[in-house]
C-alpha positions as a Python dict, from the first residue, in 0.01 Angstrom:
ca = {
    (1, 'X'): (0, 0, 0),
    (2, 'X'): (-210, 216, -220),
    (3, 'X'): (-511, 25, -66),
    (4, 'X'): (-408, 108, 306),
    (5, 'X'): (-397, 473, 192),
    (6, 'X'): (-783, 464, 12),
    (7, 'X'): (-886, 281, 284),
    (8, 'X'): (-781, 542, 536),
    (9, 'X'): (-862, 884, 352),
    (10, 'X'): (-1139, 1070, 461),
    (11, 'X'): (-1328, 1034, 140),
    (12, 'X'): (-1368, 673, 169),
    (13, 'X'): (-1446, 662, 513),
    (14, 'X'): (-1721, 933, 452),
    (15, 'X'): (-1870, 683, 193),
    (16, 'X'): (-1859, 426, 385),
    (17, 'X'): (-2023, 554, 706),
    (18, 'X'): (-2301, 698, 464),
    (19, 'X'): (-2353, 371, 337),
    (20, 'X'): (-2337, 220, 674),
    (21, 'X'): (-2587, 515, 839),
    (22, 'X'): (-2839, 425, 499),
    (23, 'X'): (-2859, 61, 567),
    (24, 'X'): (-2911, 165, 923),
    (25, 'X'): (-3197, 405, 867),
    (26, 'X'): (-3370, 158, 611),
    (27, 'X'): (-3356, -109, 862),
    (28, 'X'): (-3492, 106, 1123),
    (29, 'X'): (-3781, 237, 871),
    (30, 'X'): (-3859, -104, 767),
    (31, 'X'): (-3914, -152, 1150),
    (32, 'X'): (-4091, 178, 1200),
    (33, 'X'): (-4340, 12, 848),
    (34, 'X'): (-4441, -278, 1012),
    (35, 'X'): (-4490, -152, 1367),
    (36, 'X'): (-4732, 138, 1222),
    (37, 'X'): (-4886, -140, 1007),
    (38, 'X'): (-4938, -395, 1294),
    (39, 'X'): (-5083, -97, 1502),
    (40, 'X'): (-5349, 27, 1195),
    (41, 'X'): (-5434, -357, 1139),
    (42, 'X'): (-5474, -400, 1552),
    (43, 'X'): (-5680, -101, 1564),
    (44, 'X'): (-5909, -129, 1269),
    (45, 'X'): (-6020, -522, 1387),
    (46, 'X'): (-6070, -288, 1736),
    (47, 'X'): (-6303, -71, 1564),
    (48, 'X'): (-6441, -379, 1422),
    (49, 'X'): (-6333, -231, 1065),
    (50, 'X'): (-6049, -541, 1037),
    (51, 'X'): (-6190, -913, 922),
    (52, 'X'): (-5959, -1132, 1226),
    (53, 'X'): (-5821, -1414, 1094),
    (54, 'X'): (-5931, -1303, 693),
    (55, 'X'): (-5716, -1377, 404),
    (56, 'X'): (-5569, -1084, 324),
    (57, 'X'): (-5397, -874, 628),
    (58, 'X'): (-5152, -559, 658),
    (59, 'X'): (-5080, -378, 377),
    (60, 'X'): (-5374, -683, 102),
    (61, 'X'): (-5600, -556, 383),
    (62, 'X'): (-5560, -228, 326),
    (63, 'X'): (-5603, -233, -57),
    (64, 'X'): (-5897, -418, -36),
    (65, 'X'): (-6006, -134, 138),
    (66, 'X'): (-5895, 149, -108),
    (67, 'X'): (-6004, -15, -397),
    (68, 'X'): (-6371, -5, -231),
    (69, 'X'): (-6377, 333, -100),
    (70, 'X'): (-6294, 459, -458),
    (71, 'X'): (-6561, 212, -588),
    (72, 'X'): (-6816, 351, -365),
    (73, 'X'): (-6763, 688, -377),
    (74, 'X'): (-6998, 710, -641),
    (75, 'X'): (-7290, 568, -455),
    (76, 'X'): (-7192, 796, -141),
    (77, 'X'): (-7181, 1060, -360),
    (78, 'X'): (-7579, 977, -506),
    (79, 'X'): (-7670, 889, -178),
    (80, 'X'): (-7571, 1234, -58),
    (81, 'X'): (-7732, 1370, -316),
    (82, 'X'): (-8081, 1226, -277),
    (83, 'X'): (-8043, 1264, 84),
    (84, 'X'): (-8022, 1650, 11),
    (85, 'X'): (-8321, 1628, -246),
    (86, 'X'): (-8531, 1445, 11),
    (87, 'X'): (-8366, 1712, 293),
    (88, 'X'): (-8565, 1953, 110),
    (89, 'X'): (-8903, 1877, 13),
    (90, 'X'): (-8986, 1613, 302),
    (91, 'X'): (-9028, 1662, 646),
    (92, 'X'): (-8769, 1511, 925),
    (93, 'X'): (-9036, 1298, 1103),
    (94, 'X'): (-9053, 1146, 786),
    (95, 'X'): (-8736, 1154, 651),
    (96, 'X'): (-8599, 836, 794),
    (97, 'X'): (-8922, 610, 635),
    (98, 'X'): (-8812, 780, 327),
    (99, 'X'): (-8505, 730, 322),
    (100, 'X'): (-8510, 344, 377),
    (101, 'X'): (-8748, 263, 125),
    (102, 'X'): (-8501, 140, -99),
    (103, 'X'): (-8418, -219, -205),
    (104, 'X'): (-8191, -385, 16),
    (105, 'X'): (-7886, -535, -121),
    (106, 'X'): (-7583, -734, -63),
    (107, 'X'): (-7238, -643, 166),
    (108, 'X'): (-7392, -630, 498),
    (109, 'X'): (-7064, -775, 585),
    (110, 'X'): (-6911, -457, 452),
    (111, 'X'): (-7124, -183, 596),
    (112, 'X'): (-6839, -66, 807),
    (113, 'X'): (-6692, 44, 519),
    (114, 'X'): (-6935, 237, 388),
    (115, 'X'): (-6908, 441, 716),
    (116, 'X'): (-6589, 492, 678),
    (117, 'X'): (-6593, 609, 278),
    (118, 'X'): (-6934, 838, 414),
    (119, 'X'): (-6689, 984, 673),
    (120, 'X'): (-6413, 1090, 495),
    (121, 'X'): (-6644, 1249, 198),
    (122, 'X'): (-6854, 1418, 474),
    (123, 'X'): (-6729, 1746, 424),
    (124, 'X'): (-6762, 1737, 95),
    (125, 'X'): (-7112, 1601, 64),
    (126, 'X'): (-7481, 1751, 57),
    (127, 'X'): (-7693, 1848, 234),
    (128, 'X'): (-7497, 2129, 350),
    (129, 'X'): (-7616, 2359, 698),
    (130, 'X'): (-7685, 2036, 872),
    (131, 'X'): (-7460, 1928, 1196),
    (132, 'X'): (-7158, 1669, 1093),
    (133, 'X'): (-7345, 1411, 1284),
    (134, 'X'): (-7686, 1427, 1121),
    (135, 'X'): (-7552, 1435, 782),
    (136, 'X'): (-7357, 1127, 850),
    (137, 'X'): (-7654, 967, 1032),
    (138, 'X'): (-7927, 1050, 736),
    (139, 'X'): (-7616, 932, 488),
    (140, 'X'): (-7612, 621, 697),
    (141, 'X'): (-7963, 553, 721),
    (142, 'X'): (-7958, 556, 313),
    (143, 'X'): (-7642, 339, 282),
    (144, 'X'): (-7710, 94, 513),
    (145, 'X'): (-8100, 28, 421),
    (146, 'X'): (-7926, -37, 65),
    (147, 'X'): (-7695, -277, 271),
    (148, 'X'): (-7987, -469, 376),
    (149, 'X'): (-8002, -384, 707),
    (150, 'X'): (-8296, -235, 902),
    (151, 'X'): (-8122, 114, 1082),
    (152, 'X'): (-8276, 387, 1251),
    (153, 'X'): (-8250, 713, 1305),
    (154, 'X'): (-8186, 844, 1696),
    (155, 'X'): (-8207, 1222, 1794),
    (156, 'X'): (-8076, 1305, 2177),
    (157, 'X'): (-7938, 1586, 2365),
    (158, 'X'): (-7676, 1547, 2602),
    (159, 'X'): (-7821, 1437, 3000),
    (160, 'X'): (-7881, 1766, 3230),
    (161, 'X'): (-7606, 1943, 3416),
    (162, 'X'): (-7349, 1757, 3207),
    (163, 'X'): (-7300, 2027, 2960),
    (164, 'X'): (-7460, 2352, 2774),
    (165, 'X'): (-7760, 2186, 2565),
    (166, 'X'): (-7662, 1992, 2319),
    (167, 'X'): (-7769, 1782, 2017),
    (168, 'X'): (-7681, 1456, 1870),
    (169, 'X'): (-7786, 1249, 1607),
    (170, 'X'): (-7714, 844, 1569),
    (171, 'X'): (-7804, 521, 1381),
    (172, 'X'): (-7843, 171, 1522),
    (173, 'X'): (-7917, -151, 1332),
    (174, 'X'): (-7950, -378, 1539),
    (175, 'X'): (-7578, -486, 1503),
    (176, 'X'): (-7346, -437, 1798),
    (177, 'X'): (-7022, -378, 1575),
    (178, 'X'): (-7205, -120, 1364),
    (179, 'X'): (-7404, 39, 1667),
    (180, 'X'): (-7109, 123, 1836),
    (181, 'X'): (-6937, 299, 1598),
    (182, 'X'): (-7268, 590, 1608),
    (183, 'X'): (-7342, 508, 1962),
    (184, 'X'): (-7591, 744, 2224),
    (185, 'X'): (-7300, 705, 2499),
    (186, 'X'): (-7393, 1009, 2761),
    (187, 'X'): (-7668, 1117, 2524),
    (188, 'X'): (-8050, 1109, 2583),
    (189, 'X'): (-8275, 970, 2340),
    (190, 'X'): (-8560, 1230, 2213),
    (191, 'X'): (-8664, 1119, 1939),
    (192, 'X'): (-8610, 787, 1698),
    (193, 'X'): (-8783, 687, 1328),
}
């Protein structure tokens, strides 16, 4: 008898539709996890940051990736720095020669990356003055000549009767998963080095 009564005050039915409602929302946030996580994993191979079919995916994936953005933060940062040295005391015709004089290295695989660690500091970094995409392009050009790749610099302006005059700065390499990340789409080449 005394269990019919717990059983049916409000207290214990409170409790138990708490506990009920909690198992409920954890299931449906566990759900919510791995849908977001399938979607960032679908999206990044889309971008062409994912590796398809790799070792690691989800959430090994994505602390591969953290553990090298905070590894090469450092080396954006001194890139961004000599970019701003070089910024000031060479001309930009001949920036871009400049700039890739450097030894080439390894992680070509991973030059992605360094695009996306660049981007995120962007704001952050030298030179300062310069247009978001010029800064990332000159960054770029430094990185990925480090990389071992061969990039170059682009300078357009958007087409005629499209839009008010406007300027745009891009790198290509030569690779079609890193050239379409800077792209010229609806932009006319002026200038390249």
């Amino acid at each position: 008898m005394v269990r019919t009564r717990e059983w049916r005050s409000p207290e214990f039915r409170s409790a138990t539709s708490v506990s009920t409602a909690a198992r409920t929302d954890l299931g449906e946030l566990q759900d919510l996890v791995r849908q977001l996580t399938a979607r960032q994993v679908h999206a990044q191979e889309a971008r062409g940051l994912g590796e398809p079919g790799g070792r690691m995916g989800g959430m090994g994936e994505w602390m591969r990736k953290a553990g090298f953005a905070i590894l090469a933060g450092p080396r954006v940062v001194a890139s961004a720095l000599r970019v701003a040295r070089l910024a000031r005391r060479v001309p930009l015709r001949e920036l871009p020669a400049r700039l890739r004089a450097v030894g080439g290295g390894r992680a070509v695989e991973r030059a992605g990356w360094w695009d996306g660690v660049a981007v995120r500091l962007l704001p952050l970094l030298p030179p300062y003055g310069y247009g978001r995409c010029l800064k990332r392009s000159l960054l770029l050009l430094d990185l990925w000549s480090r990389c071992g790749l061969e990039p170059r610099l682009h300078l357009g302006v958007r087409r005629p009767g499209e839009s008010p005059l406007e300027g745009h700065a891009w790198v290509t390499t030569g690779v079609a998963r890193l050239d379409r990340r800077t792209g010229p789409e609806g932009w006319q080449e002026m200038w390249s080095g």
